[in-house]
MARBA-813324 format. One record per atom (N, C-alpha, C): x, y, z; residue in one letter. Coordinates in steps of 0.2 Angstrom, whole numbers, plus 5000, padded with zeros to 4 digits. Layout:
N
XYZA ...
This chain:
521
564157215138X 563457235137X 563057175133X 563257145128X 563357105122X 562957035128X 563757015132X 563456955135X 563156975142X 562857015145X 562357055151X 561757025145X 561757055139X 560957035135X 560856975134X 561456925132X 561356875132X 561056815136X 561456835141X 561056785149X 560556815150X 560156885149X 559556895151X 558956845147X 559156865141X 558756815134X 558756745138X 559556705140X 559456655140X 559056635148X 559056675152X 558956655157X 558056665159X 557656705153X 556956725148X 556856665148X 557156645143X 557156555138X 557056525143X 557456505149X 557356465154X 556756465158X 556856525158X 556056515162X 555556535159X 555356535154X 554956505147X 554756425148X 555456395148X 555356315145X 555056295153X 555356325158X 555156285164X 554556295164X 554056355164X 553356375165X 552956335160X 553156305152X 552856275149X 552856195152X 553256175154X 553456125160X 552856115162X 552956165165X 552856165174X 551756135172X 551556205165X 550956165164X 550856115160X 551156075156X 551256015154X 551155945159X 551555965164X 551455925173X 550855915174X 550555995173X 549756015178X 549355965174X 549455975167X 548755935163X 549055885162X 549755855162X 549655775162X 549355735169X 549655795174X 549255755181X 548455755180X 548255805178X 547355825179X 547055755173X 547355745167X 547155715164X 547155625166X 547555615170X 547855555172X 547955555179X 547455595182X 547455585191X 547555505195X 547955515199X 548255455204X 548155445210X 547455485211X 547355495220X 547755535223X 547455545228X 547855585233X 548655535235X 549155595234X 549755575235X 549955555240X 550455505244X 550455535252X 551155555251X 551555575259X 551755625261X 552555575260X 552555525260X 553155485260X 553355485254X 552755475248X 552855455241X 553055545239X 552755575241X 553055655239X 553955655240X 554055655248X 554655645249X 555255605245X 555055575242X 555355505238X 555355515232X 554955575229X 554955595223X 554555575219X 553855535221X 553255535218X 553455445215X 552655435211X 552755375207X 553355365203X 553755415200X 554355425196X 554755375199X 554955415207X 555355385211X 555455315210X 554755295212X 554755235213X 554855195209X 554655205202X 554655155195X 555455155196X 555655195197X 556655215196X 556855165201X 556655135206X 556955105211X 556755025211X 556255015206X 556254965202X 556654925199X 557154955200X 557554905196X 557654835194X 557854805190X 558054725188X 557254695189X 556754735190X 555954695191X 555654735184X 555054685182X 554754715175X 554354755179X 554354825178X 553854865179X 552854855179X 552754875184X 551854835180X 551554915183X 551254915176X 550654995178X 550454985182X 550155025188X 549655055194X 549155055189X 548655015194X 547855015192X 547555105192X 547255115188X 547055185189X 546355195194X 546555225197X 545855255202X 545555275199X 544755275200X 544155315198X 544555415198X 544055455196X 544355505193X 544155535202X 544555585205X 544455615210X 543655655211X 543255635217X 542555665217X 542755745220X 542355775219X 542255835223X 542555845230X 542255795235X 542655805241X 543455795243X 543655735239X 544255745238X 544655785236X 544355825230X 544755875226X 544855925231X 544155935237X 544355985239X 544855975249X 545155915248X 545555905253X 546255935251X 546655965255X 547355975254X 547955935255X 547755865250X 548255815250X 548755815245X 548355845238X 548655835233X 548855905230X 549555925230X 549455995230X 549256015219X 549155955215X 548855975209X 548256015209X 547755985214X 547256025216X 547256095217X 547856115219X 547756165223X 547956245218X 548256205211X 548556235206X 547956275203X 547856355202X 547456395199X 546856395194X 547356335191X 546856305183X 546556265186X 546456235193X 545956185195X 545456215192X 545056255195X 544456295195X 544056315188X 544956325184X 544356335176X 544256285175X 544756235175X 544656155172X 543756155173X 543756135180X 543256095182X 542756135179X 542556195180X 541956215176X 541956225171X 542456195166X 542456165158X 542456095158X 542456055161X 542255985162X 542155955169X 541555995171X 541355955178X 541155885178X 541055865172X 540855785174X 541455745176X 542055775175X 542555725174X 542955725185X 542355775187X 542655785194X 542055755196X 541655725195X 541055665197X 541055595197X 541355565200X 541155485198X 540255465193X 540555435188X 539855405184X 539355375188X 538755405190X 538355375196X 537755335190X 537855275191X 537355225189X 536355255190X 536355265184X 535755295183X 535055235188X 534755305191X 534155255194X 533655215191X 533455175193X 532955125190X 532255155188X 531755175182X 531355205181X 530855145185X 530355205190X 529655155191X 529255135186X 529155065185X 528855055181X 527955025184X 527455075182X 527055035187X 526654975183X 526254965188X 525754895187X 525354885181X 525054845179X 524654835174X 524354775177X 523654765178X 523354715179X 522854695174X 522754625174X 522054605169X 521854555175X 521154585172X 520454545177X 520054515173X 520054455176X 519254405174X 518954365177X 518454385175X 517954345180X 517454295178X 517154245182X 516554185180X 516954165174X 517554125174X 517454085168X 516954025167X 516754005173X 516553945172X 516653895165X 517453875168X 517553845166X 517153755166X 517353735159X 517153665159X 517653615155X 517853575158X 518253505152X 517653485147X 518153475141X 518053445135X 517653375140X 518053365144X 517753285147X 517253285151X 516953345151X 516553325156X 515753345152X 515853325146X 515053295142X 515353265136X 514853235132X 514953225126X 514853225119X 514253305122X 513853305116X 513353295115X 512953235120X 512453225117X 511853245122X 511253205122X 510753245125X 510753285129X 510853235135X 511153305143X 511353355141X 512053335138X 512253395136X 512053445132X 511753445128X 511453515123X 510653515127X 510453485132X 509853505137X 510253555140X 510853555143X 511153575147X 511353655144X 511553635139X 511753715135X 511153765134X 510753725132X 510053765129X 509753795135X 509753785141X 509553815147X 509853855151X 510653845149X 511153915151X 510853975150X 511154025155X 511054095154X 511654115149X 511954085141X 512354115139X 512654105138X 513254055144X 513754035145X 513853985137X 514454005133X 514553975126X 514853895129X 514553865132X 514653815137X 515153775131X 514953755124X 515353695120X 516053725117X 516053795118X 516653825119X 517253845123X 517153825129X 517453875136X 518053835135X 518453775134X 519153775133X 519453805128X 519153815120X 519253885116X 519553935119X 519053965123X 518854015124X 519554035129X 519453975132X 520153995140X 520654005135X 520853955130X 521753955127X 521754025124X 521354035121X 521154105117X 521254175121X 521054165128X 521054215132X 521654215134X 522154165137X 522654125139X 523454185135X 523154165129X 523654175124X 523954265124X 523254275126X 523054355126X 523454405132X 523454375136X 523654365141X 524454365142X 524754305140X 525354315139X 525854345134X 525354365129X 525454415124X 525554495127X 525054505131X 525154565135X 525754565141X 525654525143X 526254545150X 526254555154X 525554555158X 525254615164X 525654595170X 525754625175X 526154605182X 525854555186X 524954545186X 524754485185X 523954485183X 523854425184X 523154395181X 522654395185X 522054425188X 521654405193X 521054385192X 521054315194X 520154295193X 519654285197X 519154315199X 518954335204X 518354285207X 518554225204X 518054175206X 517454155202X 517154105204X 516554055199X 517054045192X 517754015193X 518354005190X 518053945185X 517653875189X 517353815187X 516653815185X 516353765182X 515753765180X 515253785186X 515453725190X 514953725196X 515353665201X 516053685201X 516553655204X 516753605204X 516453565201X 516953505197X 517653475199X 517853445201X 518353435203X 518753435198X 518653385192X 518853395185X 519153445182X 518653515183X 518853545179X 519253625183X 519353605189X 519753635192X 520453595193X 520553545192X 521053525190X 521453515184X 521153545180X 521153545171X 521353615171X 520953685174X 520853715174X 521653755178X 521753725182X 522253745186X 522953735182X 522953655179X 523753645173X 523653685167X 523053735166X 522853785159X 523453825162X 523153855167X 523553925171X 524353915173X 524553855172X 525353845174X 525853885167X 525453875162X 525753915154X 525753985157X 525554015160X 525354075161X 525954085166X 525954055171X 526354065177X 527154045176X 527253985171X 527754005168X 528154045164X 527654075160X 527854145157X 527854205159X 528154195167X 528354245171X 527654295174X 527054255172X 526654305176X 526254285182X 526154325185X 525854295193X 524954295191X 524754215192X 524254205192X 523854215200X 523354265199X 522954265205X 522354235206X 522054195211X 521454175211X 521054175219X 520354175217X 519854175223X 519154125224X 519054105227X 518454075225X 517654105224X 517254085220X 516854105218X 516054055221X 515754075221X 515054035224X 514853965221X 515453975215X 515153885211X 515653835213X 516253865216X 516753825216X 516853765222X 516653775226X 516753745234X 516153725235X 516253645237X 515653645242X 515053615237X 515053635230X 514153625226X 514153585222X 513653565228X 513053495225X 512953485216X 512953525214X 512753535207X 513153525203X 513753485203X 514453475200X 514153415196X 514353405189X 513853345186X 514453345181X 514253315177X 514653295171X 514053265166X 514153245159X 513453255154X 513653205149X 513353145149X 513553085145X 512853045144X 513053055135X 512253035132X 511653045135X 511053025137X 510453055139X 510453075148X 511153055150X 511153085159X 511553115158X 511353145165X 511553205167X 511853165176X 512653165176X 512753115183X 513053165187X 513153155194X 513353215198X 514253185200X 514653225200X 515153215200X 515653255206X 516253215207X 516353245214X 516753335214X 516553365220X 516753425219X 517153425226X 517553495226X 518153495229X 517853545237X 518353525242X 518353595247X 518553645248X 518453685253X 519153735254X 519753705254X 519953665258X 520753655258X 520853615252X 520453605248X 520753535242X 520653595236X 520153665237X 520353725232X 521053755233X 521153755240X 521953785242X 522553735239X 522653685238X 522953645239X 522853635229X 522553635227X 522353625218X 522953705217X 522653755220X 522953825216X 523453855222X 523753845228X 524153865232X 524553885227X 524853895221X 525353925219X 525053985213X 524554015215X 524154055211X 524054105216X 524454105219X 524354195224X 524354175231X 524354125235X 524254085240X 524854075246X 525554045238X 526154045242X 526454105242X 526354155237X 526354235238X 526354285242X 525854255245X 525454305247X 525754345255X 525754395257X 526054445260X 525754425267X 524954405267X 524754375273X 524054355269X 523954295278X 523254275271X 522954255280X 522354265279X 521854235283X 521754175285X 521754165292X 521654085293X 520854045292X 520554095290X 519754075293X 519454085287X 519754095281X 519454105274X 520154105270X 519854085264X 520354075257X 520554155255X 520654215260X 520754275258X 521454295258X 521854345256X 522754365256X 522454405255X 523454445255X 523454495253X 524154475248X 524254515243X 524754505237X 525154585234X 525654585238X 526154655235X 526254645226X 525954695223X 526054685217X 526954745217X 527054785222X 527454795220X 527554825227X 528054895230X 528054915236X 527654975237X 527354985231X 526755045233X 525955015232X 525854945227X 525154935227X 525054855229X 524654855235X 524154795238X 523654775233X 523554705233X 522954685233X 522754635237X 521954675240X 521554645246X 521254595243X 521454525241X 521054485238X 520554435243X 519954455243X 519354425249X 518954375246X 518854315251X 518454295250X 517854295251X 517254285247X 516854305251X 516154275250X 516354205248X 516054155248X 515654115254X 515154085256X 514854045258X 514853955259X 515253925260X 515353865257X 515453815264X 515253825270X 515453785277X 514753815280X 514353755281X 514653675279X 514253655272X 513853715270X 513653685264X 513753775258X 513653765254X 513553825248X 513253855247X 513253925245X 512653955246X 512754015241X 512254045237X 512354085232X 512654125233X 512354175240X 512354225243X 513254235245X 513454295247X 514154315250X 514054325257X 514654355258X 514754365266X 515354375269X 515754405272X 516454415273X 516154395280X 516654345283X 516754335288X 516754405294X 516654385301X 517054445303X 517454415308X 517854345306X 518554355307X 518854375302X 518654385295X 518854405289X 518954485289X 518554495290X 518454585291X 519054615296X 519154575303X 519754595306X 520254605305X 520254525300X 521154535298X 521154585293X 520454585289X 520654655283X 521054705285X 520454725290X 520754805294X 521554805298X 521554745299X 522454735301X 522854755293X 522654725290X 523054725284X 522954815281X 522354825280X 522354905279X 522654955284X 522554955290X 522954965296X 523554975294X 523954915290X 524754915290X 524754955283X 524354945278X 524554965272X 524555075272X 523955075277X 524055145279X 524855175280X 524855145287X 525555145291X 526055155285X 526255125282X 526855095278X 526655165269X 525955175268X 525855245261X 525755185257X 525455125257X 525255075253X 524755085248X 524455085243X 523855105240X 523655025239X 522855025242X 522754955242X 522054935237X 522054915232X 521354895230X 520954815232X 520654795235X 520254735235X 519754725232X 519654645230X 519354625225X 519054565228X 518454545225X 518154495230X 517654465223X 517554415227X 516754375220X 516154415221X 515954435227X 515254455226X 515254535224X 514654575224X 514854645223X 514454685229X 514854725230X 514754775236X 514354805237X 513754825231X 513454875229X 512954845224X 512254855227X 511654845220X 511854895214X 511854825209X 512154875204X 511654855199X 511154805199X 510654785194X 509854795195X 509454825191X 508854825191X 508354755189X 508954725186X 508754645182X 508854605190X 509454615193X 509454575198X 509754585203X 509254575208X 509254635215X 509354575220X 509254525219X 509654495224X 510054445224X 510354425229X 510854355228X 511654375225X 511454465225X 512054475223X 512654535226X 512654565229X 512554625235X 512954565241X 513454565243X 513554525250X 513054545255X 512754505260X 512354515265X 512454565269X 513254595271X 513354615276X 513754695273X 513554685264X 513954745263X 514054815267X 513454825270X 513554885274X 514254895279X 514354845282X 514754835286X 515654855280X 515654805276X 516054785272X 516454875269X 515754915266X 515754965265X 516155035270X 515755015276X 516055045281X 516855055283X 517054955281X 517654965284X 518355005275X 517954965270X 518355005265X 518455085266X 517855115267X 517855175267X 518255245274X 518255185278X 518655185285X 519355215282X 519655175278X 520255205274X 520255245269X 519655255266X 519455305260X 519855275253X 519855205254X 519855175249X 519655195241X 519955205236X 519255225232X 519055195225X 519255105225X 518955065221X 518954985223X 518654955223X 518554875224X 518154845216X 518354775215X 518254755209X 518054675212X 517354665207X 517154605209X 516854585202X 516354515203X 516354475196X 515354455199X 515354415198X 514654375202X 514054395197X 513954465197X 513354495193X 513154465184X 513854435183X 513954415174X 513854485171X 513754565169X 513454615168X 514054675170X 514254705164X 514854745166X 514554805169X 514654835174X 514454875178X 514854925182X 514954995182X 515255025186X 514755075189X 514955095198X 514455125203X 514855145208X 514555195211X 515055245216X 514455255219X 514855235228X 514455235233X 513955275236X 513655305238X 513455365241X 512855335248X 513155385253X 512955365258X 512155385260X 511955445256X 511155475256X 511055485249X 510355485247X 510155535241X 510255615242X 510555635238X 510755705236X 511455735238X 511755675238X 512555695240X 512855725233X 513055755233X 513255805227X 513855755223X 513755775218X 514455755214X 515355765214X 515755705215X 516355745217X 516655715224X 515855705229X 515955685235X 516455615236X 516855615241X 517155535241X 516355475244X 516655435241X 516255345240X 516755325235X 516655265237X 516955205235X 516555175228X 517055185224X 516855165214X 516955075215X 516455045214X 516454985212X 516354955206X 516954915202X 516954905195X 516854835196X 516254815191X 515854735191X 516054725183X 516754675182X 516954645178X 516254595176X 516254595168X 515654555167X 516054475165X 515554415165X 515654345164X 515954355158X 516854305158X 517154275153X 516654245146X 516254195154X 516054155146X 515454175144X 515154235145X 514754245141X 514854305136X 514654305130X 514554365125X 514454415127X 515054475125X 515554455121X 516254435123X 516254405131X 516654365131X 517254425135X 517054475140X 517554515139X 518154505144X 518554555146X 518854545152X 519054625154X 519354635162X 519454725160X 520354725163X 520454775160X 521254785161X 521354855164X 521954845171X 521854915175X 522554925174X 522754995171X 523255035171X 523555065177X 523755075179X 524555135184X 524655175178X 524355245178X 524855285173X 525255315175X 525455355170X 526155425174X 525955455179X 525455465177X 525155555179X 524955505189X 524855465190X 524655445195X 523955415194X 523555445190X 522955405190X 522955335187X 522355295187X 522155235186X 521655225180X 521755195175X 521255195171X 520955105171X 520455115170X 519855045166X 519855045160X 519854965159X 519454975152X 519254905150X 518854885148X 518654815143X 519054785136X 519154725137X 519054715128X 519054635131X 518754635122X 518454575120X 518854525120X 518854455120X 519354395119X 519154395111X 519954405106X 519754375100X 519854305098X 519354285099X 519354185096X 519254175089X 519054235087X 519154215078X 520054215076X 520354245080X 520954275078X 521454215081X 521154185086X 521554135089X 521354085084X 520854075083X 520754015077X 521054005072X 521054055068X 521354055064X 522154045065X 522354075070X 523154075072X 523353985073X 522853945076X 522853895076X 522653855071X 522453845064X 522253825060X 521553815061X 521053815065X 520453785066X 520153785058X 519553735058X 519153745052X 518453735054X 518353775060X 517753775064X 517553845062X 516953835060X 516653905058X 516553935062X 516253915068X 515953955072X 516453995076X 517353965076X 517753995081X 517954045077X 517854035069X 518154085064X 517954135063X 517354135066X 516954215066X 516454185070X 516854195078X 516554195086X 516254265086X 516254325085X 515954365086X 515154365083X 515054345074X 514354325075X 514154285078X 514554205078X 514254155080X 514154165088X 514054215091X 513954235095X 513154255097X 513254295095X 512454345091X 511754295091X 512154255086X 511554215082X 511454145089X 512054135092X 511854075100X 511254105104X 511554185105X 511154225109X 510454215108X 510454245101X 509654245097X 509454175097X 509554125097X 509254035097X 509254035102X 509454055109X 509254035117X 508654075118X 508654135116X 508054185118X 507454165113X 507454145107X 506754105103X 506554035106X 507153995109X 507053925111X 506453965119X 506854015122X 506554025128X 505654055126X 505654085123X 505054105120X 504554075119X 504654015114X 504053935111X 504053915117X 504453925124X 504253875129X 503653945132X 503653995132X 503254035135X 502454055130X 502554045126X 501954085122X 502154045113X 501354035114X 501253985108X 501154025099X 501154005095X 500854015090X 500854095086X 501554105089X 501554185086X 501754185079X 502154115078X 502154135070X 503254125071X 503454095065X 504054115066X 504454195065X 504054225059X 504454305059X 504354325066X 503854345069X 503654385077X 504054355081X 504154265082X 504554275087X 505454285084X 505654275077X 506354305076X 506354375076X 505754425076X 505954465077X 505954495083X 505654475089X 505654475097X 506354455098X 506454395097X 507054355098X 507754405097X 507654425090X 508154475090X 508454515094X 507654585093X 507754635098X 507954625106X 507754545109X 507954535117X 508754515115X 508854495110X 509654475110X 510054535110X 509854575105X 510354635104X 510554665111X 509654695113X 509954715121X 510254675125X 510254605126X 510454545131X 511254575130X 511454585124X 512154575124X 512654655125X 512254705122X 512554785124X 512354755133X 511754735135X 511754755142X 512254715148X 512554645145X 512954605149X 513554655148X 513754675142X 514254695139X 514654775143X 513954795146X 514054845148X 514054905142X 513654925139X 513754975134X 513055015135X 513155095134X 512455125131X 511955095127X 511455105130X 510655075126X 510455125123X 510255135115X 509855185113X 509155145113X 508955175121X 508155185123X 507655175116X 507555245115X 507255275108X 507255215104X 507955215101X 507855165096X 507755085096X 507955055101X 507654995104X 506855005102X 506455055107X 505955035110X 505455055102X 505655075095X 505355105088X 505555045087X 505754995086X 505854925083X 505354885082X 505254855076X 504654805076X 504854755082X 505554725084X 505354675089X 505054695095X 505054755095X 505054755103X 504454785105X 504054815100X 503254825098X 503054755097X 503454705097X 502754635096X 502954605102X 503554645105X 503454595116X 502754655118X 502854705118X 502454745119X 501554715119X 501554695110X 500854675109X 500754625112X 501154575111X 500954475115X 501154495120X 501554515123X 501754485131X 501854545136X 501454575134X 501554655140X 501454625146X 501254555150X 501654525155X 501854495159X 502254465153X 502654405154X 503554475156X 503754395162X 504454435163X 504854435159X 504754425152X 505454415149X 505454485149X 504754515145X 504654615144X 505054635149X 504854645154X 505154665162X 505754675162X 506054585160X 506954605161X 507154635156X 506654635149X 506954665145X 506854765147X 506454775148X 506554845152X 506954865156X 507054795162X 507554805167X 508354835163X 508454775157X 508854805155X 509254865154X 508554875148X 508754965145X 508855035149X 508355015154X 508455055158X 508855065162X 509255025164X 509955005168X 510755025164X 510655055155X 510955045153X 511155115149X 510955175153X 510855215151X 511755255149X 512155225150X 512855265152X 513155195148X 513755215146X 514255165146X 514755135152X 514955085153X 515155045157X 515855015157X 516155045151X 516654995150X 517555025151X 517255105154X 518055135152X 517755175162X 518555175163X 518255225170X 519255235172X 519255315173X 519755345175X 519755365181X 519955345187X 520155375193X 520655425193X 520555515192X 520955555193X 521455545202X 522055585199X 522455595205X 522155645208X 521855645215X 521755685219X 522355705225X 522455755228X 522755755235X 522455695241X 522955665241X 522755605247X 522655575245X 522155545238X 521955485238X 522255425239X 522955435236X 523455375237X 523355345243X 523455385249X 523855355255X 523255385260X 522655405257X 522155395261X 522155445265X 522455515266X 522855565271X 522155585270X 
């Protein structure tokens, strides 16, 4: 009875220790998987076997396979799989039955900056002395003895920021210089080497015009200016050799900033055989657009285009020469796609307008939002920067170039560059009193610094694009002595064209995500 008990205990024991075995096996395999077995290696008694048959050779580990996927697990090759505890395992460490799948790359979108009219000038192309400060003192603004300043200032800004690219939308040169289109072009190479892609278009000063001079002591001498092809050939690596497709009949492209956003960069300048203020898109330009919108549709493209002149009367100050000739036409074809913004320069005047096809079309309705980035080189000098946000929509915005901050960052010991934001003010105000003793005599100098004043304040909210306080403007002692002296002369005129033009701010604009507007559906 004694030994009947004994072998039962012992025979207990034994298969105790086996079945402890047996799952010691299952989670040394599961922990240390070796792919699916095959059917020879079973036979053979497994990798055991094999190491065992090894003899008189240094054994070398087997490279470990990636951890069994899902699919495999659920093949019947390897019978460890097939063991009961597969099932709790896995649902206690499911990652470990997943290969580590390389995380997808987050969309990053675009970030664009835009500028426009630098008119740009070389140090070399005056020297200071008579011509030249004739020449200054008769600009509309442009801080002409500053504009290299100004460019490295804006430059620096630029590469400070990062944006996917840079786009200048034309009147890049003073008055097309070949000079300074050359000069202007080895500025942007700093830029292009710090990984960002410069864009550029022509503008109505650049090509073609007679007006290209240069300013040494009491003359004023005319100097050579460039063509189309010798513009392509100066900036071909400024969006050109880039470009997705480009026009044969105009300096126009198209440039992928990325696989969901175009841009329709047009020319839309006048310059064959001679130059001319005026725009106009070709219509062999217009066709290739529509090919290229055509495809951008096809493909779920979202396209913006951008051009020198502006789409849309956007000024009460200046009603012509500035609107392409044939906008209607141009309008039509944008809208054809239900595009819903275009951005251009030419006006100097920050300005934002949305199309509408009749008076009384309700709010809400689709037209096409036209954003008129105002003149680099005029005060205060701004530029406008366009976002891709998360959410889908597109935001606007302005800011200033700081040139006092760049001076300083440079050592300058130029007062004026040290605090460029008044010496701005106060340039303003000296152009607008010089322009005044030339129209009306003998007012006295308080009356006209206080005229001068008042025209400069607004001169510069109104380029700048900002709200006018009407009201307060027009309670001013300056602007009651335009009133008394000169109720009419045009300066009052533009100066009302101004105010009234100025009624909204200009400087921020948010394109909500709508259904379809991306892709035009």
């Amino acid at each position: 009875m004694k030994r009947k008990t004994w072998m039962i205990s012992a025979l207990m024991y034994a298969m105790v220790f086996m079945a402890c075995f047996g799952v010691l096996h299952v989670l040394k395999t599961l922990m240390e998987p070796s792919g699916p077995v095959s059917v020879e290696s079973r036979e053979s008694g497994g990798p055991e076997s094999t190491r065992e048959a090894k003899t008189g050779e240094e054994w070398e580990e087997p490279a470990r396979p990636a951890l069994a996927t899902d699919s495999q697990a659920q093949e019947p090759q390897d019978e460890v799989i097939r063991q009961e505890g597969y099932k709790e395992w896995k649902k206690k460490f499911p990652g470990m039955w997943t290969p580590p799948q390389a995380p997808e790359e987050p969309y990053i979108p675009p970030r664009l900056i835009l500028a426009t009219d630098l008119h740009y000038q070389s140090a070399l192309a005056g020297d200071g002395g008579e011509a030249f400060r004739l020449f200054v003192e008769r600009s509309d603004g442009k801080v002409v003895q500053y504009l290299p300043e100004l460019l490295e200032a804006f430059l620096d800004e630029v590469i400070e920021e990062r944006p996917s690219a840079l786009v200048l939308s034309g009147d890049i040169t003073m008055n097309g210089e070949r000079l300074n289109h050359e000069e202007l072009a080895a500025r942007l190479k700093r830029v292009q080497d710090a990984g960002i892609q410069v864009l550029v278009i022509p503008g109505n000063h650049d090509i073609n015009n007679h007006d290209a001079s240069v300013y040494y002591g009491a003359r004023k001498e005319a100097a050579p200016y460039i063509d189309g092809p010798e513009f392509h050939e100066i900036y071909h690596e400024y969006g050109y050799d880039q470009a997705l497709s480009r026009d044969v009949s105009s300096l126009s492209y198209v440039y992928a900033l990325d696989d969901r956003n175009w841009l329709l960069m047009l020319d839309s300048c006048q310059y064959e055989p001679d130059n001319k203020v005026e725009g106009r898109l070709k219509d062999s330009t217009m066709a290739w657009a529509d090919e290229q919108l055509a495809r951008a549709k096809e493909e779920g493209v979202f396209v913006i285009p951008i051009a020198h002149h502006n789409l849309l009367a956007q000024s009460r100050m200046y009603t012509i020469q500035c609107a392409m000739d044939n906008n209607g036409e141009v309008i039509s074809l944008l809208q054809k796609y239900e595009l819903p913004l275009f951005f251009s320069g030419h006006l100097h005047v920050q300005r934002i307008r949305k199309h509408k096809s009749e008076p009384g079309v309700p709010e809400g309705t689709y037209g096409i939002q036209e954003i008129v980035t105002d003149a680099l080189s005029i005060p205060p000098c701004q530029y406008g920067e366009v976002l891709w946000e998360e959410d889908g929509s597109i935001s606007y915005a302005t800011r200033a170039v700081d040139v006092s901050a760049w001076a300083r960052k440079n050592g300058s010991t130029n007062p004026d560059l040290l605090d460029f934001e008044d010496w701005s003010y106060r340039y303003i105000q000296k152009l607008i009193s010089d322009q005044i003793r030339g129209v009306v005599k003998n007012l006295g100098a308080d009356v006209e610094h206080s005229m001068a004043a008042a025209y400069a304040g607004v001169y510069i909210d109104y380029y700048a694009g900002r709200e006018i306080d009407v009201k307060g403007i027009k309670s001013t002692k300056g602007y009651r002595f335009w009133e008394r002296n000169m109720p009419d002369s045009y300066l009052i005129r533009e100066l009302d064209a101004m105010i009234a033009d100025s009624d909204r701010d200009n400087n921020y604009f948010l394109l909500p995500e709508e259904e379809g507007w991306m892709t035009g559906d």
